[in-house]
Each structure stands twice: as C-alpha cells, then as structure tokens.
C-alpha positions in Angstrom: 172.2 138.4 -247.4 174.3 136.3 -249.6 176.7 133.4 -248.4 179.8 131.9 -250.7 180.2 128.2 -251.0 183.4 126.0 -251.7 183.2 123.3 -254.4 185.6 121.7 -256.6 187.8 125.0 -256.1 184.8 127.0 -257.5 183.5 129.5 -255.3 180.0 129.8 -255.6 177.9 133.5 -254.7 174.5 132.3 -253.7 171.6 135.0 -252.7 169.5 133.9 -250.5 166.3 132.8 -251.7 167.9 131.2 -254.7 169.5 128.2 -252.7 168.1 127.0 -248.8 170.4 126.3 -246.2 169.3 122.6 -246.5 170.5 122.7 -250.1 173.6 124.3 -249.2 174.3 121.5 -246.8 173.3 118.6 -249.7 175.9 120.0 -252.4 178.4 120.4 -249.6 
C-alpha cells in the first residue's frame, strides 16, 4: 500500500512502513 502526498507542488510516493500516518499528518 503506498499513499502520495502534496507539498510545495512536489508530489511525494510514500510506501508504507517508510513514513506513519502521524508523520504524514505533521509534514502536511
């Protein structure tokens, strides 16, 4: 399962397992 995230106008690929949901939601 892999998720993409939004920043800057960079769109980040994460796997899960490298990044947790609560990290996601810090950098977000």
């Amino acid at each position: 399962m892999r998720f993409e995230v939004e920043i800057g106008g960079r769109k980040l690929v994460l796997k899960r397992g490298d990044i947790t949901a609560e990290e996601v939601d810090a950098i977000v």
